[in-house]
Residue frames relative to the residue before (quaternion, step in Angstrom):
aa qw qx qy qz dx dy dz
X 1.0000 0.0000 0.0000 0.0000 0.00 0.00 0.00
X 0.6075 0.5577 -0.2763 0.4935 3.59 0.83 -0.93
X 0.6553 0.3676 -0.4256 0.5043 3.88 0.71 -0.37
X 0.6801 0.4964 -0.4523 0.2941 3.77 0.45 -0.22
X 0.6616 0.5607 -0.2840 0.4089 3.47 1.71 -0.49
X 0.6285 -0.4058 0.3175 0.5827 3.88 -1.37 0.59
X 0.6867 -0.4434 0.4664 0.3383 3.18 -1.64 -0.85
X 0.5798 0.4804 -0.2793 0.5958 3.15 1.42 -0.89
X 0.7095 0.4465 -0.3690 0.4014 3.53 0.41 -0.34
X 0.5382 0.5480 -0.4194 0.4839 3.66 1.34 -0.73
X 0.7557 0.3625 -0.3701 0.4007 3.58 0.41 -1.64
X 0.2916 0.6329 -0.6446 0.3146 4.25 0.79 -0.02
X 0.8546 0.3688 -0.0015 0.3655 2.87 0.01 -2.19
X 0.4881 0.5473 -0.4771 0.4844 4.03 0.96 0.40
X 0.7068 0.5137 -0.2632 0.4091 3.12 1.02 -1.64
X 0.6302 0.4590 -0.2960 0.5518 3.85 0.80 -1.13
X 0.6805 0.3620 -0.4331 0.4671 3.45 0.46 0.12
X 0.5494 0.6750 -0.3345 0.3615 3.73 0.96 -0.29
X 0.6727 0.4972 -0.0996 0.5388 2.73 1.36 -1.72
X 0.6396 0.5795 -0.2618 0.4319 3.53 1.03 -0.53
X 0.6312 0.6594 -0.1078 0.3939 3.24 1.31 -0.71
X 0.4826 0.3798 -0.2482 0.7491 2.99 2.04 -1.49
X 0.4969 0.5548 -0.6128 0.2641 3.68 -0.35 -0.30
X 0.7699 0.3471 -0.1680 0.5085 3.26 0.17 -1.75
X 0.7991 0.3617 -0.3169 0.3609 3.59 0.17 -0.45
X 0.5987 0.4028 -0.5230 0.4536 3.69 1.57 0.68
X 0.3644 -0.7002 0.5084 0.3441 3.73 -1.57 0.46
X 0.2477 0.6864 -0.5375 0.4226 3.95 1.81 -0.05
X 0.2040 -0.7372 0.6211 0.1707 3.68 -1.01 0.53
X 0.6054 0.4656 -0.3444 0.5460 3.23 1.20 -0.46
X 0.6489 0.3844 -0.3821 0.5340 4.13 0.35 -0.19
X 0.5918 0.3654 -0.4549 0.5561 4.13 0.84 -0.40
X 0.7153 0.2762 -0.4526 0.4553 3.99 0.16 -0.01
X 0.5319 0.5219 -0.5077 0.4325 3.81 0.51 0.34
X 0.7203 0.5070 -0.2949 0.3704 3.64 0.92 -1.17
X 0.5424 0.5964 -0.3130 0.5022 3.08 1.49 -0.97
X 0.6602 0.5259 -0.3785 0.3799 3.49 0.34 -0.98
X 0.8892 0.2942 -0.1690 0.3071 3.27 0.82 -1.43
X 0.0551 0.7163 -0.5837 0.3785 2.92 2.12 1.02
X 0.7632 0.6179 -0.1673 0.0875 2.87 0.00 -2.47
X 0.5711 0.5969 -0.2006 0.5265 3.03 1.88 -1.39
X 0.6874 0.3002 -0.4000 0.5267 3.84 0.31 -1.24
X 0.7004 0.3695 -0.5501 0.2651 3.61 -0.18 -0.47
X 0.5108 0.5827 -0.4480 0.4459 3.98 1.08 -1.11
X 0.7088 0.5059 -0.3303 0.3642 4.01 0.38 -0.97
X 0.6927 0.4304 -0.2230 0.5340 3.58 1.25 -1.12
X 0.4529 0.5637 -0.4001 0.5631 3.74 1.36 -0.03
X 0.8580 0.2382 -0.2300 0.3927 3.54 0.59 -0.83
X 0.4872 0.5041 -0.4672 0.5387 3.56 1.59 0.68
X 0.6192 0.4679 -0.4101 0.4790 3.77 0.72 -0.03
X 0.5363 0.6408 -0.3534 0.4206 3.45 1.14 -0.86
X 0.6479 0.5274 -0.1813 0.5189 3.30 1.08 -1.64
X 0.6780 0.4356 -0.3801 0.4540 3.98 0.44 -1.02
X 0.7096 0.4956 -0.3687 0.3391 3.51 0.94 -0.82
X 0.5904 0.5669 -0.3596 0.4482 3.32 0.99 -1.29
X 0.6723 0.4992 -0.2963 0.4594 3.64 0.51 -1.04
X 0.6079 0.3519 -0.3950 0.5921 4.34 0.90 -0.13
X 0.5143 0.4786 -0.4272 0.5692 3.75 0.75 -0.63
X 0.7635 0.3668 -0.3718 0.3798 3.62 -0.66 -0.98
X 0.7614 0.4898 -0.2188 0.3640 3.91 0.87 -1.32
X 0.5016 0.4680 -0.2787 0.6721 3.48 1.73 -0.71
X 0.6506 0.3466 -0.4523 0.5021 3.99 -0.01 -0.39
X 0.6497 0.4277 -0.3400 0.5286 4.22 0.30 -1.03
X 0.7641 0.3475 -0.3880 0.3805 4.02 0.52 -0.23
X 0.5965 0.4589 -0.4647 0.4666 3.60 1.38 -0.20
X 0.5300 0.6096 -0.4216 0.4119 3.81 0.79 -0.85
X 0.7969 0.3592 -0.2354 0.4249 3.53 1.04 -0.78
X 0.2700 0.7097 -0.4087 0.5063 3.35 1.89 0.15
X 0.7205 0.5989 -0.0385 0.3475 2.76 0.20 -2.30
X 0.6938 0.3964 -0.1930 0.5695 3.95 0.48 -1.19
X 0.7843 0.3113 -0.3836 0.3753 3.91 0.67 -0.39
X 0.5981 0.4588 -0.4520 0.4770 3.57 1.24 0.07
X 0.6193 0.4064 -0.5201 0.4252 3.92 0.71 -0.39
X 0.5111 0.6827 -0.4033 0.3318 4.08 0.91 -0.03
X 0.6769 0.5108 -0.2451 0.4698 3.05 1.73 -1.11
X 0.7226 0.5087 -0.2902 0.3672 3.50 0.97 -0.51
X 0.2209 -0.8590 0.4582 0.0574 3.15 -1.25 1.08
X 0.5233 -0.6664 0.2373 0.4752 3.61 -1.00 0.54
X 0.8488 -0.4042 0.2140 0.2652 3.61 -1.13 0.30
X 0.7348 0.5104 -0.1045 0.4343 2.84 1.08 -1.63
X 0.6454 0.3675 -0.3163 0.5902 3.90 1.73 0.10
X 0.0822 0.7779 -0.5853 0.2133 3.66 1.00 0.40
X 0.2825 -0.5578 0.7128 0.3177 3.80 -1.18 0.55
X 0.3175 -0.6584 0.6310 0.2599 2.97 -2.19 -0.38
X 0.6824 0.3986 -0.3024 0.5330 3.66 1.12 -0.02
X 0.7805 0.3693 -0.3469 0.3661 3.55 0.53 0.83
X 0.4880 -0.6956 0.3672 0.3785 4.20 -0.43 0.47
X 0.2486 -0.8168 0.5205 -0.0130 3.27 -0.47 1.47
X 0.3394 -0.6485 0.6474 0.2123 3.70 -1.43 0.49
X 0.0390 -0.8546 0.5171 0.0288 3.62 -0.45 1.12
X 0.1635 -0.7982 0.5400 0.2112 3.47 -1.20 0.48
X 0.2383 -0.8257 0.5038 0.0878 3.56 -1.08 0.86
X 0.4081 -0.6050 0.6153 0.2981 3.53 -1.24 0.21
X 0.1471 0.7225 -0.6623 0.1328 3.07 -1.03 1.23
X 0.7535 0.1366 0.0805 0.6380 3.70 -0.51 1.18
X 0.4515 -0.7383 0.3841 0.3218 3.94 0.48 0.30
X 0.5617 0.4376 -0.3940 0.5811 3.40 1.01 0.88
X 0.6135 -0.6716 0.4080 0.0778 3.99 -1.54 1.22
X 0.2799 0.7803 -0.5568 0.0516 3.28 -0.30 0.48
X 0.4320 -0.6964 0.5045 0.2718 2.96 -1.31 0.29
X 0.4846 -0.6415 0.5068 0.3112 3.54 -1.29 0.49
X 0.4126 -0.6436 0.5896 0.2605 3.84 -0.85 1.14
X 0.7796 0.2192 -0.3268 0.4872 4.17 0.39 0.60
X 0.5857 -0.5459 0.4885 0.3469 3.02 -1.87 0.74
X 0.2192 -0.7319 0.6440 0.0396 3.31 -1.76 0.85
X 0.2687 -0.7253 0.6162 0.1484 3.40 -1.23 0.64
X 0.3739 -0.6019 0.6143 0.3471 3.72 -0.78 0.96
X 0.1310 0.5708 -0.7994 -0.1341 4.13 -1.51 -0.17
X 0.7987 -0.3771 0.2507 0.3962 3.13 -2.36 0.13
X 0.9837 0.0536 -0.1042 0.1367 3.39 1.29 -0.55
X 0.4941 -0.0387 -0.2734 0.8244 2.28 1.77 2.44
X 0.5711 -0.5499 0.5390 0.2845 2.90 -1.47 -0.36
X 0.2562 -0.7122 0.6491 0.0765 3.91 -1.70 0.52
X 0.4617 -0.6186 0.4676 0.4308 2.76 -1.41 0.45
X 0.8033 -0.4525 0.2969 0.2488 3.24 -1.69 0.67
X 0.8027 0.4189 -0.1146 0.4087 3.43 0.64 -2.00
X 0.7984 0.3570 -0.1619 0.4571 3.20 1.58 -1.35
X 0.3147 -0.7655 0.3833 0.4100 3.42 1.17 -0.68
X 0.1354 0.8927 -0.3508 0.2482 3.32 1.77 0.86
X 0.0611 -0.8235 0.4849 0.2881 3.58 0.44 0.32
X 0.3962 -0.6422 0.6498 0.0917 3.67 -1.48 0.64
X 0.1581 -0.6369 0.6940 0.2962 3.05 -1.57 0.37
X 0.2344 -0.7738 0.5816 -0.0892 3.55 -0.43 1.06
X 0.2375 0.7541 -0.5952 -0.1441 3.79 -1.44 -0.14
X 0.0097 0.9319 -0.3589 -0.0518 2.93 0.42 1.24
X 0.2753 -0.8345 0.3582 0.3156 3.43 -0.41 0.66
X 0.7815 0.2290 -0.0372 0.5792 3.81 1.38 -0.29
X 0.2737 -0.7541 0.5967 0.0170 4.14 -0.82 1.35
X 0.1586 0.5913 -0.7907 0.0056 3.27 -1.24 -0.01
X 0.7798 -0.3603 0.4500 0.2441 3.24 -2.16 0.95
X 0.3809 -0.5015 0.7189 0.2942 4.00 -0.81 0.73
X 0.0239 -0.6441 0.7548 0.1216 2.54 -2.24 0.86
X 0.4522 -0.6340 0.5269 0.3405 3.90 -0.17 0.63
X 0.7111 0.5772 -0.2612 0.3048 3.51 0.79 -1.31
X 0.8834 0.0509 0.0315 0.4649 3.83 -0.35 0.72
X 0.5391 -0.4699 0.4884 0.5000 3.92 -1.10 1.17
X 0.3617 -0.3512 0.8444 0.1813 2.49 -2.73 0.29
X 0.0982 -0.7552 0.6461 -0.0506 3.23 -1.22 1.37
X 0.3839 0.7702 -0.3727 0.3471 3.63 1.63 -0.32
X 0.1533 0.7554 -0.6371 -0.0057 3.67 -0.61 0.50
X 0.7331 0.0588 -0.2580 0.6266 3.53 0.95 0.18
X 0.1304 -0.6923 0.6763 0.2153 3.57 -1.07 -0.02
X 0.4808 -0.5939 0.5992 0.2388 3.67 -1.57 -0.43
X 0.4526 -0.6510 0.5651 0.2280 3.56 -0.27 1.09
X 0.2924 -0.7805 0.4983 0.2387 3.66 -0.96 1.31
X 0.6313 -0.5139 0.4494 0.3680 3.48 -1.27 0.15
């Protein structure tokens, strides 16, 4: 376990074990509650270098979806330039909040269908982007582009 951790976090936990060691091996009751304490300390210190390693994968995973996130609202376009000869990915208002429909859609003179079935919908969509066969739609909300 220790090889998977920083260094600073390894020597925490060497030292609190040092200090743990004199504990048990003094008979001074007053020097076994000092070691103990400063057990207490290296572990509290290596608690707050893991804190730090985590916050710091939290902070880099949150800055890599945001950039996830900023290149698909680039892809999306406003409504009103929709094609008609190609399957589109639409997003709708529903309940004041975006989603996107999990099928391709086709825009006609009057609305739009579904792609596979030619099923017309009543739809209002306010933004399209180009189907991609490739990979789920996880998107339940999206962000209206600038």
């Amino acid at each position: 376990m220790l090889e998977n951790l920083s260094e600073e976090v390894r020597q925490c936990y060497e030292h609190a074990e040092e200090c743990t060691g004199q504990a048990r091996a003094t008979h001074d009751e007053k020097l076994r509650a000092d070691y103990l304490r400063l057990a207490q300390s290296w572990l509290k210190l290596a608690a707050s270098y893991e804190l730090g390693l985590r916050l710091k994968l939290f902070t880099n995973e949150a800055a890599r979806r945001k950039n996830d996130l900023n290149q698909n609202i680039r892809q999306w376009q406003p409504i009103s330039i929709a094609p008609f000869d190609r399957d589109l990915e639409l997003a709708v208002r529903d309940g004041g909040e975006l989603h996107v429909l999990d099928f391709p859609c086709r825009r006609i003179l009057s609305g739009w269908i579904k792609a596979a079935t030619k099923e017309r919908i009543c739809v209002n969509p306010t933004h399209w982007r180009h189907w991609s066969d490739g990979g789920a739609r996880h998107y339940s909300v999206i962000i209206e582009p600038r």
